[in-house]
C-alpha positions, 0 to 999 in steps of 0.5 A: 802315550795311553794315558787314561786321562789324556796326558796331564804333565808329570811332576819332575820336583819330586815335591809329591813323593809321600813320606814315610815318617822316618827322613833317613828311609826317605833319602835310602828310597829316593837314592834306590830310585834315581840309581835304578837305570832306565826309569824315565820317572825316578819320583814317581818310582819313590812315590810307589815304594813309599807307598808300598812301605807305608801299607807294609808298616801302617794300618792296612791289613795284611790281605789289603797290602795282598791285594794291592800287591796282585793289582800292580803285578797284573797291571804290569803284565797287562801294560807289558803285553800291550805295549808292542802293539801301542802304535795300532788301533784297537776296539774292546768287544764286549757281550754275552758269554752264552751266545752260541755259534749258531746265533745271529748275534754270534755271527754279527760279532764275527762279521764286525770284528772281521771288518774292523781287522779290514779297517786295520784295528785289533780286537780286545775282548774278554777271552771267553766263551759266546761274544768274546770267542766271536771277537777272536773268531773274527779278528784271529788269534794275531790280531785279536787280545784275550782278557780273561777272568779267572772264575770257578765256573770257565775253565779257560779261554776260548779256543780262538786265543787261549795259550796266545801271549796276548791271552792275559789272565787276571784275578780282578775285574778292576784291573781286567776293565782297567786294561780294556778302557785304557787300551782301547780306541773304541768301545762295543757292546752286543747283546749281553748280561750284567758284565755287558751292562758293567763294561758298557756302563763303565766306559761311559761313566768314565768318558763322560766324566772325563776320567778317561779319553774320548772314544766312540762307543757302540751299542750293536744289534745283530740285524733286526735286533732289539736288545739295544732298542729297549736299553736306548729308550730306558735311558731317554724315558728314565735318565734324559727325561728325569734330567739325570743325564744332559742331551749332549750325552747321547752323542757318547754313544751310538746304537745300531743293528747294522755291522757297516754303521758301526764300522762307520761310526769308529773309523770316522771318527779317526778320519782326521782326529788323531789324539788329544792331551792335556797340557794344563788347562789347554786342551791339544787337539792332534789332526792328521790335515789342518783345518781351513780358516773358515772352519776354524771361524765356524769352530769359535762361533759354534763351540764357545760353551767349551771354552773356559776363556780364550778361543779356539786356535790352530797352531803347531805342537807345544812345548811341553809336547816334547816326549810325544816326537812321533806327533811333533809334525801333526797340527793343532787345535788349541783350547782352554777346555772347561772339562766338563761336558764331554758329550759336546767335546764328541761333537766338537771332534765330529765337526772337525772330522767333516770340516773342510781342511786347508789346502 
């Protein structure tokens, strides 16, 4: 499952779906839903037509209900594109569009994105010219993504991935960022200009506000670069030092000039984690190996300021786990989570992933 939120439990009551005003209406669009076949959730279907009623007859302009229109039509080819490839790990490359070839910023992104397809990841970038084409470049046109903007001075994509169907073209950045947060399992900023500041920001913006699951996020120099250096210390001396931001959130993110420590930095962060939902106010942790019990004991003492009541426990899948049958065998760890403070909940993840496992 992606869930950009990390798995809340559907509503199956129907009780959510918004009325139209008029009773007759709503019965004709809930029977229209419920005889459509092969829709797991016949509410929430209910709920989009009626929605989609309600800005047709309410107060919405006619260019809002265009708008809204071309948003879902996007998002639908965007998740339709994605979808074969749900099973492999990806990472969203972002940067500059003005990089050249020659550039050693350029050749970084090639080499990183090279060694992440080494690493068994695909590549997600923004389909463009400079940092993007690096990305395709690197990962190649197979196992690379392209989500390209469609703006008057880019006549299309780059030559790496243009005409591949998984080149996917969008009219809104917020459907565009949408798809790179919501597909990725990390994050990569290079060197770029205000669009890089956009995606780097927004990501960490969402992670840390929990709107979004948690995933590594790098903020990569070519070699001996600064460009990261002199972000990094505006956020300690503006941010941090103004209290602005905790310290904790500075393990969201990881700044570096070296490929090898941001390949690091992504794959250990799945050496044992595997994913993570919620099931109410219990935060699931999947593991790939269980934990020893003596890591668990270190887990409780260290990381009681995560814990709404309760303690941390190791257990197997829940119940309400039952549409995720591929994971059904993976261990647990099992919390009541506060939902706050998500650069601890990164910390909490790199000590399960170097804690010692049963044996």
């Amino acid at each position: 499952m992606r869930d950009l939120t990390a798995g809340m439990l559907p509503d199956l009551s129907c009780d959510f779906v918004e009325s139209t005003g008029d009773r007759l209406l709503d019965a004709r669009i809930m029977d229209l839903a419920q005889s459509v076949s092969g829709v797991e959730d016949q509410c929430l279907l209910a709920e989009m037509i009626s929605t989609a009623v309600g800005m047709a007859r309410g107060k919405a302009e006619h260019v809002d209900f265009k708008l809204a229109n071309r948003a879902l039509k996007e998002m639908k080819h965007a998740s339709e594109v994605f979808q074969p490839y749900r099973a492999r790990r990806k990472v969203a490359l972002f940067g500059s569009a003005r990089t050249r070839p020659e550039e050693k910023e350029y050749q970084t992104g090639v080499e990183f994105s090279r060694r992440m397809l080494e690493e068994g990841f695909m590549t997600i970038t923004g389909a463009g010219p400079g940092i993007m084409a690096a990305g395709n470049e690197g990962a190649t046109r197979e196992h690379s993504f392209g989500l390209n903007i469609n703006l008057p001075f880019e006549a299309s994509a780059n030559e790496f991935i243009i005409g591949d169907p998984k080149c996917i073209d969008f009219n809104y950045f917020f459907t565009r960022k949408l798809a790179f947060v919501k597909e990725a399992d990390a994050g990569v900023g290079m060197p770029g200009g205000v669009g890089t500041m956009d995606e780097v920001f927004e990501a960490l913006t969402l992670i840390q506000t929990g709107k979004a699951t948690l995933y590594p996020i790098v903020c990569l120099d070519a070699p001996g670069g600064t460009y990261w250096k002199a972000w990094n210390q505006f956020v300690e001396e503006h941010l941090y030092r103004l209290g602005m931001i905790s310290e904790s959130d500075f393990s969201l993110y990881k700044v570096t000039d070296d490929v090898e420590e941001a390949v690091a930095e992504i794959t250990n962060f799945y050496r044992n984690f595997h994913s993570y939902r919620y099931v109410g106010d219990r935060l699931v942790i999947r593991l790939q190996m269980a934990l020893s019990e003596e890591a668990m004991k270190s887990l409780n003492q260290n990381f009681g300021a995560m814990l709404k009541s309760g303690e941390i426990e190791q257990r197997g899948a829940l119940e309400e786990e039952v549409n995720e049958p591929d994971l059904a065998e993976l261990p647990r760890i099992v919390l009541r989570h506060r939902r706050r403070d998500f650069g601890l909940l990164r910390e909490f993840i790199n000590t399960i992933n170097e804690a010692e496992v049963d044996s």
